[in-house]
Steps between C-alpha positions, in 0.01 A plus 500: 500500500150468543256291766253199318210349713244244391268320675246216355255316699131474603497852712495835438870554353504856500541645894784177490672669189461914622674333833781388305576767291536688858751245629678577127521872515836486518573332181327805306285780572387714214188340401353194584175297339312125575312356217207217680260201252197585617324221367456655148788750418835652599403831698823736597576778709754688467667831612834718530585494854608317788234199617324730750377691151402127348301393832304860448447440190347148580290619759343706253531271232462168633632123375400212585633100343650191669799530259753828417803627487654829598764701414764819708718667252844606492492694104787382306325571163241751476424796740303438799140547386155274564494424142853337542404318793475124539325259398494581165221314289469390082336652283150312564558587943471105513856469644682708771861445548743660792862514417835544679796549296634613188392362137846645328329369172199708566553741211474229194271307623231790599581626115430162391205450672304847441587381135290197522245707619507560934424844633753597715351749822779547761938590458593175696698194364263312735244538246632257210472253733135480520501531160672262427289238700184671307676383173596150634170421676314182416287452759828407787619797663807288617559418101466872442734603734719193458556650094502864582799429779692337225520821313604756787890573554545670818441422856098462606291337749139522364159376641173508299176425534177474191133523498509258253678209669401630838576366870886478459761725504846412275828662601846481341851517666805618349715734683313639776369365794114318533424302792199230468284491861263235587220567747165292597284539148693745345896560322699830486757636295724768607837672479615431784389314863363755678151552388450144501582466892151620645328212268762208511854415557500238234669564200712390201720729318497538096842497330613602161344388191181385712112506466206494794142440469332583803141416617291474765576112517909503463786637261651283213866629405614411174864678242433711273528215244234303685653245684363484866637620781540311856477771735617432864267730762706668805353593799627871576603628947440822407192640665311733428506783835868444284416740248245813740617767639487398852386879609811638341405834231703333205612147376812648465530622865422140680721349221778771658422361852465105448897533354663356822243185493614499123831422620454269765280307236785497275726393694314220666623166528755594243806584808608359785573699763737239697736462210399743305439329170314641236254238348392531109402151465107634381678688204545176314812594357747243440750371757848658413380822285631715741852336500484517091393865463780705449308812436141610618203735275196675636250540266243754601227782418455835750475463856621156445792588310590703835482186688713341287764753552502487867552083410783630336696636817372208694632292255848632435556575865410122594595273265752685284338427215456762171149601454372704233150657559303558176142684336324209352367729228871632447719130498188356247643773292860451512745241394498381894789219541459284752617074518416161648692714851224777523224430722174700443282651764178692349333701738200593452199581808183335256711271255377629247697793394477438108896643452618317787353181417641544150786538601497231729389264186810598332712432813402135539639489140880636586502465877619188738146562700251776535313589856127687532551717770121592524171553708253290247642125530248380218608778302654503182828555621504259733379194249765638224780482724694190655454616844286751723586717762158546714475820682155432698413866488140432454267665299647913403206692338663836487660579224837659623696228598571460920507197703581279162821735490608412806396136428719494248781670714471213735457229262809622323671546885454094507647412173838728554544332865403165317737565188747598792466220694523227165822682347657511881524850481369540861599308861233377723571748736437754229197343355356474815555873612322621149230244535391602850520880480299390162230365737514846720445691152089456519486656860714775437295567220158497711674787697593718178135482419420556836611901440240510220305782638880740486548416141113571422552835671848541288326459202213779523789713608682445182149493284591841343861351349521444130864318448639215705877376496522120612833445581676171630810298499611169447228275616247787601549664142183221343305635801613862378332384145232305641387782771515760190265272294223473778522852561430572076253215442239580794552837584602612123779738632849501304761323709832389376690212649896454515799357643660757727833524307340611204363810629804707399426430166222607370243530806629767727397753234124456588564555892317798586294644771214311307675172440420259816766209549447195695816309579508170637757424669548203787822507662635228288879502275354833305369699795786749473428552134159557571539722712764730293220488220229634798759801531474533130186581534443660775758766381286600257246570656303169382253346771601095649304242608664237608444118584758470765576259835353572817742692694676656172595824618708582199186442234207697722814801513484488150114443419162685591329154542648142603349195443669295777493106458662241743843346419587231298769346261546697233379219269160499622497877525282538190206288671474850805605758258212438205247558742459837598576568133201318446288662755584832399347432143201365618436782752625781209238330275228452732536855630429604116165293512656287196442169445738296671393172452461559051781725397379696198659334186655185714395144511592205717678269267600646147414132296536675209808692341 
């Protein structure tokens, strides 16, 4: 994944641009580059590095042009390196082109075209692209790009702009995201909304197989075969105080505290707590699926593929229905059955998850419906499917995955009660029991966080420890997985995650004095079991942490440190017990000085394979 930003109209472009590629630091952060028309030629700067190193290098360097485009990479072919950093230019520096994607044809048509005579300067697949347009180029950058697109396999959203047909910039859609802003005087083009909210909230959203030209008077839309385009032009809520820090260190940590809001926004309007209903209406899913599905698949990458396992329980438990939870990369690969009785949920926090919404594609094909579960409701995802779950999490800019997780959790909370509720799999007394203590989840939630400052202190006390044992049953054991992977991807220390009863075989050989275990374990149906594999540990002289129930007097026996959360059902026991798993990664990895916020190797949304 990589971040695109463009800008064309009658001011300076380029502070405009270097702000966006700040807001798309997530997407990719091992060299970045903007490429400006200043009124004669395409001038570039470029460097390895994070966008503090390319606003040096500008201040030292400067640009100046009322059109550009600029480019934060993710490498997926070449090393990191400035020569490999976007936008790439042709062979005469007339054209510079930004890329994000993969050209899987790359290979032939780079051998093709160094035989008819282009140098070649940089190891990126990016680069045949601009080549390409070179080769095509009549005097209509659109007609350029237009040909060149028809020759790329692979997934690519490209923007270009040329000295010689100057005042425009062209972009291309297929496979990842590009979002078209309009402001007073002047268009944008980026991968996703939030650069554009400080300069409009006006936008229109490119789909597959589509073409922009944007200038400082408007944007025409047209396929790729030339036909034009009738765009319809949304006005976003999101504002943009949405996407700062609000005085917090890291995205990631207000992101950690705006979870209970997350929930309450989720759940809005969508329950009644009278009769304790669960409303889906907003999906736009068919009357009657939920009666017709006799089975239930969760699609889903990562932290998302946690959530979906967590759905799984909810599921089961509720409305006694089979649900199968699978790797989108993993069931594109296999000879997956499913009929006109499976119903589909794809979860996915930006939509765009390239495996997920492949495999989503190939779902509408077998399946009786197929449901985005997802942050992004312009998104990919949500226009392939037939119906979208919205989780209203707002804007997430760090990369590790928090309050969209436990969007997710409640989104998926709704549809079990809801799938529940349609198969008559629940009474309104019981409905209306799990609905309300539903609506207590958020505020119980505010109080976990509220012990913040004990779980920071927790966390420099443990700084020293190498190894990490997650371990959790039943419904806990996803938050055993999912507190394991935020501990590895911020913090970069090895942690393992597993269900409790599988500690006997294999895992209890690593307990040591130097293997640190943190059990979850609510008093819920596994408790007991928990607790026995606690002893386990503890008889080997292995040290516990433990996320535990106030007032658990058998857990803080067993453990040097308790994270205590309030009661609830044991259902909703995932939305108390995630966070102080969360807040000890955040503390481990801000204690390091590491970047919290830009994982090293990580991106937001993997849109390519």
């Amino acid at each position: 994944m990589c971040g695109i930003i463009g800008c064309a109209g009658t001011r300076d472009a380029v502070p405009a641009i270097l702000e966006g590629l700040r807001r798309l630091e997530y997407r990719g952060y091992d060299s970045a580059g903007i490429a400006v028309l200043d009124g004669r030629a395409v001038e570039r700067r470029r460097v390895k590095g994070k966008i503090r190193d390319l606003a040096e290098e500008l201040r030292l360097h400067p640009l100046a042009g009322v059109c550009g485009i600029g480019h934060t990479r993710w490498a997926t072919h070449g090393r990191p390196s400035e020569d490999n950093a976007h936008p790439h230019t042709d062979c005469g520096g007339a054209i510079a082109l930004v890329h994000n994607g993969i050209v899987e044809n790359y290979w032939a048509l780079k051998e093709r075209l160094k035989a008819e005579g282009h140098v070649f300067r940089t190891e990126t697949d990016t680069e045949v692209i601009v080549h390409l347009v070179e080769k095509h180029f009549r005097g209509s950058l659109e007609e350029a790009l237009r040909a060149a697109v028809r020759e790329l396999e692979g997934a690519f959203a490209v923007a270009c702009v040329s000295s010689r047909d100057p005042g425009k910039i062209v972009a291309a859609r297929n496979g990842p995201p590009a979002v078209v802003g309009f402001g007073q005087g002047e268009t944008f083009l980026s991968s996703d909304i939030t650069p554009l909210l400080h300069h409009t909230r006006r936008v229109a959203y490119m789909d597959d197989g589509e073409m922009a030209v944007l200038t400082a008077d408007g944007v025409r839309f047209s396929t790729f075969a030339g036909a034009p385009v009738a765009k319809a032009v949304e006005t976003l809520d999101w504002e943009p105080a949405m996407v700062e820090k609000r005085g917090f260190a890291h995205f990631m940590a207000k992101e950690i505290f705006e979870q209970a809001d997350v929930v309450r926004d989720t759940l809005k309007s969508r329950v009644s707590l009278d009769s304790g209903r669960v409303f889906l209406e907003d999906t736009g899913l068919q009357p009657g699926v939920f009666r017709r599905a006799s089975r239930v698949v969760l699609i889903a990458c990562g932290t998302s593929y946690h959530a979906g396992l967590v759905g799984k329980y909810m599921l089961e438990t509720l409305a006694r229905v089979p649900v199968d939870v699978e790797y989108a990369s993993e069931l594109r690969s296999r000879d997956f059955v499913m009929d006109r009785e499976t119903l589909v949920l794809a979860i996915s926090q930006s939509g765009e998850t390239a495996d997920t919404l492949a495999a989503l594609r190939l779902a509408r094909e077998k399946a009786l419906a197929v449901l985005a579960v997802t942050n992004s409701p312009n998104s990919s995802m949500a226009r392939a499917a037939d119906g979208l779950l919205d989780l209203h999490a707002g804007p997430e800019i760090g990369v590790a995955a928090t309050k969209t997780f436990v969007g997710q959790m409640a989104a998926l909370a709704l549809f079990a009660l809801a799938f529940a509720q349609a198969r008559g799999a629940l009474s309104d007394g019981q409905s209306l029991e799990l609905v309300q203590e539903l609506q207590r989840v958020p505020h119980k939630m505010d109080r976990v966080l509220g012990s913040a400052a004990a779980i920071e202190r927790a966390a420099r006390r443990y700084l020293a420890c190498e190894h990490y044992l997650f371990l959790g049953r039943w419904i806990n054991f996803p938050i055993a997985l999912e507190g394991a992977l935020k501990l590895k991807e911020i913090s970069y220390t090895h942690a393992e995650g597993y269900a409790g009863g599988e500690m006997k075989h294999g895992p209890i050989a690593l307990i040591d004095e130097g293997m640190t275990t943190l059990a979850v374990v609510p008093r819920d149906r596994v408790h007991d079991k928990m607790l026995s594999n606690m002893a386990e540990v503890q008889a080997r002289g292995g040290r516990i942490l433990a996320v535990a129930f106030e007032g658990d007097d058998k857990a803080g026996m067993a453990a040097e440190e308790v994270f205590s959360i309030p009661e609830t059902h044991q259902l909703f026991t995932p939305f108390l017990t995630v966070l102080p798993l969360q807040l000890f990664a955040y503390h481990a990895a801000a204690a390091k000085g590491l970047d919290v916020d830009q994982p090293r190797n990580l991106a937001k949304s993997v849109t390519v394979e």
